[in-house]
C-alpha positions as CSV (number, residue, x, y, z in Angstrom):
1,X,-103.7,-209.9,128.5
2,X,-105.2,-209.1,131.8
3,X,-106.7,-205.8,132.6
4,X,-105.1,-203.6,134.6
5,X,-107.7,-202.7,136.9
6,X,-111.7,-201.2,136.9
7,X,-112.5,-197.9,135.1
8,X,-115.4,-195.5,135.3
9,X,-115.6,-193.9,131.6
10,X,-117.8,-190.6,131.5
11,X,-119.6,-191.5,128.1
12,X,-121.7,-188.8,126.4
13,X,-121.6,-190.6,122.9
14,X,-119.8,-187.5,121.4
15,X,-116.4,-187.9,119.6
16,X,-114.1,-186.6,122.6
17,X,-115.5,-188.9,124.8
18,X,-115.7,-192.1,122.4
19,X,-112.2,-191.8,121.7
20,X,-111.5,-191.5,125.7
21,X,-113.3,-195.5,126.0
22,X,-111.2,-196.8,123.3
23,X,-108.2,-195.2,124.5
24,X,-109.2,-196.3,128.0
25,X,-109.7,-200.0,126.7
26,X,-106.5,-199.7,124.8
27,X,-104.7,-199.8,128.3
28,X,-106.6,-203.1,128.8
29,X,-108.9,-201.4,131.7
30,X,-112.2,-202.9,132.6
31,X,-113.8,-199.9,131.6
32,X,-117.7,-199.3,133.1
33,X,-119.2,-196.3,131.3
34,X,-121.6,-194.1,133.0
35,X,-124.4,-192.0,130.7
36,X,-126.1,-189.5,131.6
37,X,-129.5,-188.1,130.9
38,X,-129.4,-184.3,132.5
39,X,-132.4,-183.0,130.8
40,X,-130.6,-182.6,127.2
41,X,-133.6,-181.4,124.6
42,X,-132.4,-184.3,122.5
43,X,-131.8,-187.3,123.1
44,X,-129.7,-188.2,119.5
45,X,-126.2,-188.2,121.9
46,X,-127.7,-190.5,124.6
47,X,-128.5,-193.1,121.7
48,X,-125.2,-193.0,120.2
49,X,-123.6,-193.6,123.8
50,X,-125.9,-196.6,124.0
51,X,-124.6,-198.1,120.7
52,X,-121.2,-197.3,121.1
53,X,-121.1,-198.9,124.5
54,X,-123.3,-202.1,122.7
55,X,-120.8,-202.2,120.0
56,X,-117.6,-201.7,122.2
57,X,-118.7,-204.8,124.3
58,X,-118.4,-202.9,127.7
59,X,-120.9,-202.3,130.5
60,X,-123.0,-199.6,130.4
61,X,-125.9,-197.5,133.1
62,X,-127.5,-194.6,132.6
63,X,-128.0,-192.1,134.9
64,X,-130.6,-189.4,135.1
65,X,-130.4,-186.0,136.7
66,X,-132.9,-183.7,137.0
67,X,-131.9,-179.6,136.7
68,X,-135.2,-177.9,137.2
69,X,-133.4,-174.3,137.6
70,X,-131.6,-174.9,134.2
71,X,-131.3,-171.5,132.4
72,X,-128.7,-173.1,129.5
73,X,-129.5,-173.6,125.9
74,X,-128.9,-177.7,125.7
75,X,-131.6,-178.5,128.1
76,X,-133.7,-175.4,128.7
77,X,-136.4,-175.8,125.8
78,X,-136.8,-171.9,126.1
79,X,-133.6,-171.4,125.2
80,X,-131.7,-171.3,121.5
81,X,-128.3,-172.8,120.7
82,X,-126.1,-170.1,120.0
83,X,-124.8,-169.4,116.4
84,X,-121.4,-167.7,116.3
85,X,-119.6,-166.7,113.7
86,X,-116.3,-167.2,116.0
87,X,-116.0,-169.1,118.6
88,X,-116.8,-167.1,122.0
89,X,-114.4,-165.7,124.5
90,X,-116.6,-165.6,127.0
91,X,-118.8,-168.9,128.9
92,X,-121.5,-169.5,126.3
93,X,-125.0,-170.2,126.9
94,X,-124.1,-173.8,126.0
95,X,-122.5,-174.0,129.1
96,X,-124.5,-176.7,131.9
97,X,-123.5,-175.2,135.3
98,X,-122.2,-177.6,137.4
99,X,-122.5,-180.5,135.0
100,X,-118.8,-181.7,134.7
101,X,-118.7,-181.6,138.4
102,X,-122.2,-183.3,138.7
103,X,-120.6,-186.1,136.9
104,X,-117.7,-186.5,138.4
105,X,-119.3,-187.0,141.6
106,X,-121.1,-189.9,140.4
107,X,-118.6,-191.5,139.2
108,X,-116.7,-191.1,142.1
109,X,-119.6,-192.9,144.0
110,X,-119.6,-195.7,141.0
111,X,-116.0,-196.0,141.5
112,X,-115.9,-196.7,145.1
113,X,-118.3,-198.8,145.0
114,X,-117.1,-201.2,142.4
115,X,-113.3,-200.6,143.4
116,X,-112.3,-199.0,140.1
117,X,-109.5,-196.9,140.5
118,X,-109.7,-194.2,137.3
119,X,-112.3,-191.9,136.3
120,X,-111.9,-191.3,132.3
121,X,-113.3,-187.9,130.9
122,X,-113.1,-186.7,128.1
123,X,-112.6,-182.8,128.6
124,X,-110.5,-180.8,126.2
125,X,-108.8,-177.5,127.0
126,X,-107.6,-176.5,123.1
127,X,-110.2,-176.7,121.0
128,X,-113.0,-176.2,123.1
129,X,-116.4,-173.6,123.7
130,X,-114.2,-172.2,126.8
131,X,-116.4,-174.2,129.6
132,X,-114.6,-173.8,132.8
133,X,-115.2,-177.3,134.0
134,X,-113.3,-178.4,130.9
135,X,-109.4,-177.6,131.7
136,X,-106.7,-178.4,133.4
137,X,-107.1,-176.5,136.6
138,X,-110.6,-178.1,137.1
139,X,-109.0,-181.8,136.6
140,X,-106.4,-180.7,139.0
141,X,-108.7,-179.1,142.0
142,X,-110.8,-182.5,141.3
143,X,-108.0,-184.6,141.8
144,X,-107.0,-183.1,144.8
145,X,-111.0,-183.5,145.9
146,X,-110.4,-186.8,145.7
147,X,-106.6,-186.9,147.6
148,X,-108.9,-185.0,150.4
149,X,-111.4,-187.8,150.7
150,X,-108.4,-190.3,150.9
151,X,-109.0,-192.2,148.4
152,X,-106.6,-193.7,145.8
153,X,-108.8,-192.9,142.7
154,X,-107.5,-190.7,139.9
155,X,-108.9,-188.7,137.2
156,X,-107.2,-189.5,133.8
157,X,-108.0,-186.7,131.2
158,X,-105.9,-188.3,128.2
159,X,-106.8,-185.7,125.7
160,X,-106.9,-182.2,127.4
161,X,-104.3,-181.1,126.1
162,X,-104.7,-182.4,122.4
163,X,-106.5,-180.2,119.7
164,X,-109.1,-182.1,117.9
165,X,-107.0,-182.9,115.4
166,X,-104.9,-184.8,117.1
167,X,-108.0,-186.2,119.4
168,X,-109.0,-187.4,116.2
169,X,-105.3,-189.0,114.7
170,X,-105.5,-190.6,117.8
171,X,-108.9,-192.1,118.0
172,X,-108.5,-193.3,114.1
173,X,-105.5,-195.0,115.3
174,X,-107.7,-197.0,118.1
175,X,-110.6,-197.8,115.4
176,X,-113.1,-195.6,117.2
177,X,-115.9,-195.7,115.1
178,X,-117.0,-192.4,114.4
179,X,-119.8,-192.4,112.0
180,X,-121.3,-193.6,115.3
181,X,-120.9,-190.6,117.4
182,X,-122.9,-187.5,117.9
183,X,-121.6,-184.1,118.3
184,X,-124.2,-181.4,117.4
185,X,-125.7,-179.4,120.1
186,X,-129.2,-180.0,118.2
187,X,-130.9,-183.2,117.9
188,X,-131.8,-182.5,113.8
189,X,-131.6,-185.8,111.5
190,X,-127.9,-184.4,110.2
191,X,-125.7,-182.8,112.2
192,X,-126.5,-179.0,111.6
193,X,-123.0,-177.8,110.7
194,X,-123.7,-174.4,112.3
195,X,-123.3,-174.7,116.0
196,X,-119.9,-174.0,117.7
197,X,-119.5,-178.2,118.6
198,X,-120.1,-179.0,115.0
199,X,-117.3,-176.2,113.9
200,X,-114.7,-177.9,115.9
201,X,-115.7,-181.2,114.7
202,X,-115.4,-179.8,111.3
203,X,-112.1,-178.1,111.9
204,X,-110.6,-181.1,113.5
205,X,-111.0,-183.4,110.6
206,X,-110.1,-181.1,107.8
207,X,-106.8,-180.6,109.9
208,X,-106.6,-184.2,110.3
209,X,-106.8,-184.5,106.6
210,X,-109.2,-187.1,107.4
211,X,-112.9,-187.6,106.0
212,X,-115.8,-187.6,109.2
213,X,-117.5,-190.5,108.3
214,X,-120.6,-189.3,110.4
215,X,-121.2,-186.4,107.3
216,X,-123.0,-188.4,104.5
């Protein structure tokens, strides 16, 4: 079957955004995944993007950006990632300023440039840390960015709405290969279990009633 037309997947090589690809290359787009290297203090999720792109057969590039006024914990070395007994209210100090919108906009420069006509990310506005670049209103305003510059490119956010638990039902369904992905906010040998992206993980499987085959 042919594809339907060229994609620009945001890939970060964590679960939300693995299951976006294969969902994306389940609607038979070309998909062209874009990775980025923003300063992270690890590097453990920009390998498993790498690999998952390899093993998915798609096209990758990765992109760096530098963010020498960073003040958050993933990529200021001075900084600690948070431990929380409950997930916080309030924007945690995970929180990249900018960085969803950073992305965006170079994809939006891949896409025009290659003639894709969607922009896959995979944001998710129910079980989530509570970054403002991750819901609904942010993939509208950006869509209507993009109406402004006249073009006829979309942003397609196909689980922001879904818990993880059904993120996951979904991406089990598409074969995503998750022992592969990388979700913890530290770059440790095993995922550390403690931070508030390996809680949701956590949660989402046991809701799933499904086993995370990245926990051995």
């Amino acid at each position: 079957m042919k594809t339907t037309s060229k994609a620009i997947v945001l890939l970060s090589g964590g679960l939300d955004s693995t299951t976006v690809l294969y969902y994306a290359l389940s609607k038979k787009y070309e998909c062209n995944c874009l990775i980025f290297d923003y300063g992270q203090k690890h590097k453990k999720e920009l390998k498993s993007a790498i690999k998952i792109a390899k093993s998915a057969d798609v096209s990758y590039s990765i992109t760096k950006i530098t963010l020498p006024w960073s003040n958050d914990a993933l990529t200021n070395s001075n900084k600690k990632i948070p431990i929380h007994k409950r997930l916080p209210k309030n924007i945690p100090l995970t929180y990249v300023p900018g960085r969803n919108t950073l992305f965006l906009s170079y994809a939006l420069s891949f896409a025009q440039s290659i003639n894709a006509k969607s922009i896959f990310i995979g944001v998710n506005a129910v079980d989530f840390s509570n970054y403002p670049d991750c819901t609904p209103k942010f993939i509208e305003a950006y869509n209507n960015v993009l109406k402004t510059l006249k073009t006829k490119i979309t942003i397609q956010a196909p689980i922001l709405k879904l818990n993880k638990a059904q993120i996951i039902k979904l991406g089990t369904k598409l074969n995503v290969p998750y022992k592969d992905t990388w979700t913890c906010y530290n770059g440790f040998d095993k995922p550390c279990m403690q931070c508030d992206s390996c809680k949701l993980r956590a949660k989402g499987f046991k809701e799933a009633k499904i086993d995370d085959p990245a926990i051995k």
